[in-house]
C-alpha positions in Angstrom: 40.5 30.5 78.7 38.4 27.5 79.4 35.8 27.8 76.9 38.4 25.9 74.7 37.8 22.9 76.3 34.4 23.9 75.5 35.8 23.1 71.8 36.4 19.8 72.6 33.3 19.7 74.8 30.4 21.6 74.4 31.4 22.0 70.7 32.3 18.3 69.7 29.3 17.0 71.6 26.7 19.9 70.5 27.9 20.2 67.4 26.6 16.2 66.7 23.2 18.0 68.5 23.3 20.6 66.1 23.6 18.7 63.0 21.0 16.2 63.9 18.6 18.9 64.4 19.7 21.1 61.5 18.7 17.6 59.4 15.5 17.2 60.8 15.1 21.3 61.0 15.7 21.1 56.5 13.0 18.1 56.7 10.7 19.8 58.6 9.3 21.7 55.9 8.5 18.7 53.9 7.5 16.2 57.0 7.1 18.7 59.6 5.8 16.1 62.3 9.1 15.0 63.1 9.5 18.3 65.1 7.0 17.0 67.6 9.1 15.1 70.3 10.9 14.5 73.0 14.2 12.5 73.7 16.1 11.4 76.9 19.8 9.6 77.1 23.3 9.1 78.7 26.4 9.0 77.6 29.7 8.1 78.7 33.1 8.4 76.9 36.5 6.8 78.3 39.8 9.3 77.8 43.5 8.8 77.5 46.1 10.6 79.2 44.9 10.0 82.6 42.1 12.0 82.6 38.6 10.4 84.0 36.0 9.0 82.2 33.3 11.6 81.1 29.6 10.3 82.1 26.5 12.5 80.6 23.2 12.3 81.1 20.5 15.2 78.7 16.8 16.0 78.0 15.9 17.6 74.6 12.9 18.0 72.7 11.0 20.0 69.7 7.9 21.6 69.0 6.3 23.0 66.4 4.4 25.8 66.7 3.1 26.2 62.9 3.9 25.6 59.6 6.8 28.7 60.0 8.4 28.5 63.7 9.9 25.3 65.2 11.0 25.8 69.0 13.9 23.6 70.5 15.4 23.2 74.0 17.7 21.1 75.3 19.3 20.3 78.8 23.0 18.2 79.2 24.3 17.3 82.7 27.7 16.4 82.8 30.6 15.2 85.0 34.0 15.8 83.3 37.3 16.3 84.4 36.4 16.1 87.7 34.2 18.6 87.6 30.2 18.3 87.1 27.7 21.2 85.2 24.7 21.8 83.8 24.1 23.4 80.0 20.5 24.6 79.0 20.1 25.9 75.6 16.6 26.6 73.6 16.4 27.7 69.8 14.0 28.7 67.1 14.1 27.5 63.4 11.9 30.6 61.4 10.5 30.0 58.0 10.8 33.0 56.1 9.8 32.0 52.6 10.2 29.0 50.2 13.7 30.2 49.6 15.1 31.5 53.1 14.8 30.2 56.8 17.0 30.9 59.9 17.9 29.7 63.6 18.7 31.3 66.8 20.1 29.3 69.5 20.7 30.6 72.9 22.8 28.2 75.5 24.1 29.2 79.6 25.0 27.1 81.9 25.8 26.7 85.9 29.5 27.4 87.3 32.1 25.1 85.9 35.0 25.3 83.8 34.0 23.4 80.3 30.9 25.2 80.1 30.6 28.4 78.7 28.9 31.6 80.7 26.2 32.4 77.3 26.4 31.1 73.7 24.5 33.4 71.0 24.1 31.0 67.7 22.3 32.4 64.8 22.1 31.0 61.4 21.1 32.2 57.9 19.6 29.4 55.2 18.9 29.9 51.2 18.0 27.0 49.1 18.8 27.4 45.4 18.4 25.2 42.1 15.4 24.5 40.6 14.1 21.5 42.8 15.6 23.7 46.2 17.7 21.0 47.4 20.9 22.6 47.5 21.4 25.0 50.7 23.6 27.3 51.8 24.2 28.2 55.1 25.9 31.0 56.9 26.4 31.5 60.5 27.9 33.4 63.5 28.1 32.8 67.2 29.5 34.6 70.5 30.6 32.4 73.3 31.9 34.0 77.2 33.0 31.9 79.8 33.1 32.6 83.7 37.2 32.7 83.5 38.9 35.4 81.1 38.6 34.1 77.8 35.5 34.6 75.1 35.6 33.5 71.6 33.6 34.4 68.3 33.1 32.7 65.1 31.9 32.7 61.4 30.1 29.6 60.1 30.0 28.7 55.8 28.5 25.4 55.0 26.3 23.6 52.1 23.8 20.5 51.8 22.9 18.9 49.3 19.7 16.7 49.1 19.8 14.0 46.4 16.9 12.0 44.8 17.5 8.9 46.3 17.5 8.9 50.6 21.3 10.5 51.2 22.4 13.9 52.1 25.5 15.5 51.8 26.6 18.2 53.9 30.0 20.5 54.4 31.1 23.6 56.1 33.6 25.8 57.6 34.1 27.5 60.8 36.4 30.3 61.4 37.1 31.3 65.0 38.8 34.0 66.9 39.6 33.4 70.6 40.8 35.7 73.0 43.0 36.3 75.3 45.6 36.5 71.7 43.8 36.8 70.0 44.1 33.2 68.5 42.7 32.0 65.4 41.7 28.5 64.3 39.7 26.7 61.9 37.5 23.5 61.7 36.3 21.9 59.0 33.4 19.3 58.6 32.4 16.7 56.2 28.7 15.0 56.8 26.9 12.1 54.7 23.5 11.0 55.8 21.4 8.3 54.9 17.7 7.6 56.0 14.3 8.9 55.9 12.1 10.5 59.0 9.7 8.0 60.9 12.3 4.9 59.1 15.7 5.5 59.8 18.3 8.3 59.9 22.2 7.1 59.6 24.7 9.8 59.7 28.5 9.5 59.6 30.6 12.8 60.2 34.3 13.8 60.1 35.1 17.3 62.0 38.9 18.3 62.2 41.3 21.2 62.4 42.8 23.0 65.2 41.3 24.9 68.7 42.2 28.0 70.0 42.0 27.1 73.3 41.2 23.4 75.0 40.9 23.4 78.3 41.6 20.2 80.7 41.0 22.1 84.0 40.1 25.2 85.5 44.0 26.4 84.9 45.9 24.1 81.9 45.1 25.8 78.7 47.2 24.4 76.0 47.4 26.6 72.6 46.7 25.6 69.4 45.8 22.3 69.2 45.3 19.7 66.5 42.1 17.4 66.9 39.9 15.6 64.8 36.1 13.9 65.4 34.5 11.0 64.3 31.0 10.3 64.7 28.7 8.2 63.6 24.3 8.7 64.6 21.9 6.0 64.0 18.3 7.2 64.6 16.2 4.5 64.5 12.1 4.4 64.3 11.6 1.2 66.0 7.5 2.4 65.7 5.8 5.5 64.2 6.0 7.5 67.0 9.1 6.1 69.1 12.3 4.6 68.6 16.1 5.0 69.3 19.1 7.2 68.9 22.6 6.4 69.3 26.0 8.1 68.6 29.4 6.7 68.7 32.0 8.9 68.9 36.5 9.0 68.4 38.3 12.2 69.7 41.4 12.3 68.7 43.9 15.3 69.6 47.8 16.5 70.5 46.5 16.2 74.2 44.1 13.2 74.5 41.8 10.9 72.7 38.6 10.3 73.7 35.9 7.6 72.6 32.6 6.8 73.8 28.8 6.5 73.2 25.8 8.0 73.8 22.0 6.4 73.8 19.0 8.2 74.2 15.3 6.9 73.4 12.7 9.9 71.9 8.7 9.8 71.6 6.9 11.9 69.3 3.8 13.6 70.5 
């Protein structure tokens, strides 16, 4: 049942990974040399309920390998509840045609609680209108943990890419947990504003409820309520390097949690 936590974990701090790349994975195609880097950061995040602060530390970093394939990989160390673990993931973005591209993202990790076992992501893109910039998304993913629990979900999102430098994003995800099994829902609402190699600026609202959310290796309260704030500043302080910060609110039945993470990328 831990993987829940996961939720609130790998899910509320990877999903914020996953959007930022899934922006720069849609701009790639247009200004493909923004794949071509490498980033390193900390985090640390202060929780209520008597819980211990959460310190993070992660290496990530993309690659293009031609005008179709993008390769990404990422490592995040962290100590949390007590407890401290490793998560490795790596994915590829595929360019099918002008109209249809797709992800895989695979994720383990070492033996802790917060952490799932595996994590299978894949993702289906289609751009539609006349200019392409509206895209619809679709998406499933498996997740196991080293405890008893496993969860799987469906993913339904759209962005929109207007004229001027924003970008407007929203989506769905439906998930079924088990032991139950237990269903919940998320939802998430994403505006960005920036270009690459300038400035990317992107404020994000995820809420809804989690299966499972796991505080130790055996609490596992049911059904809870929680929503996410986040705001990312990715900053080119020069063409090729700069900075990238995310500020972050969890708020939930259980705990809040609220914190920061900085990390400083090169291009290559």
């Amino acid at each position: 049942m831990k993987s829940k936590r996961n939720i609130a974990g790998i899910v509320t701090t990877l999903l914020i990974f996953t959007l930022l790349r899934s922006h720069v994975a849609c701009a790639a195609e247009n200004e493909l040399n923004e794949s071509n880097y490498y980033e390193l950061g900390v985090g640390y995040y202060d929780l209520t309920a008597g819980f211990e602060s959460w310190k993070e530390a992660y290496a990530r970093g993309s690659w293009q390998q031609n005008q179709d394939n993008v390769w990404q990989w990422e490592v995040l160390t962290a100590e949390r509840f007590n407890e401290s673990g490793t998560y490795v993931s790596g994915s590829l973005t595929h360019v099918f045609n002008s109209d249809w591209y797709g992800s895989l993202h695979l994720g383990t990790s070492d033996d802790v609680f917060f952490f799932p076992r595996y994590r299978v992501d894949a993702f289906l893109n289609r751009k539609f209108l006349e200019e392409k910039n509206l895209i619809g998304t679709i998406g499933v993913y498996q997740e196991d943990t080293r405890q008893e629990n496993e969860e799987s979900g469906f993913y339904l999102g759209a962005t929109y890419y207007f004229p001027s430098p924003w970008i407007l994003e929203v989506g769905t995800r439906k998930v079924r947990s088990l032991p139950g099994p237990e269903y919940s829902s998320r939802y998430k609402l994403a505006v960005t504003y920036g270009s690459v190699f300038d400035r990317y600026i992107i404020a994000q609202v995820d809420w809804g409820n989690e299966a499972y959310q796991l505080v130790s290796a055996t609490i596992t309260p049911v059904n809870i309520d929680s929503t996410v704030y986040s705001l990312t500043w990715r900053e080119w302080i020069k063409k090729d390097w700069g900075t990238n910060i995310m500020a972050e609110y969890y708020t939930s039945d259980t705990y809040d949690r609220k914190g920061v993470m900085f990390g400083v990328f090169k291009h290559f």
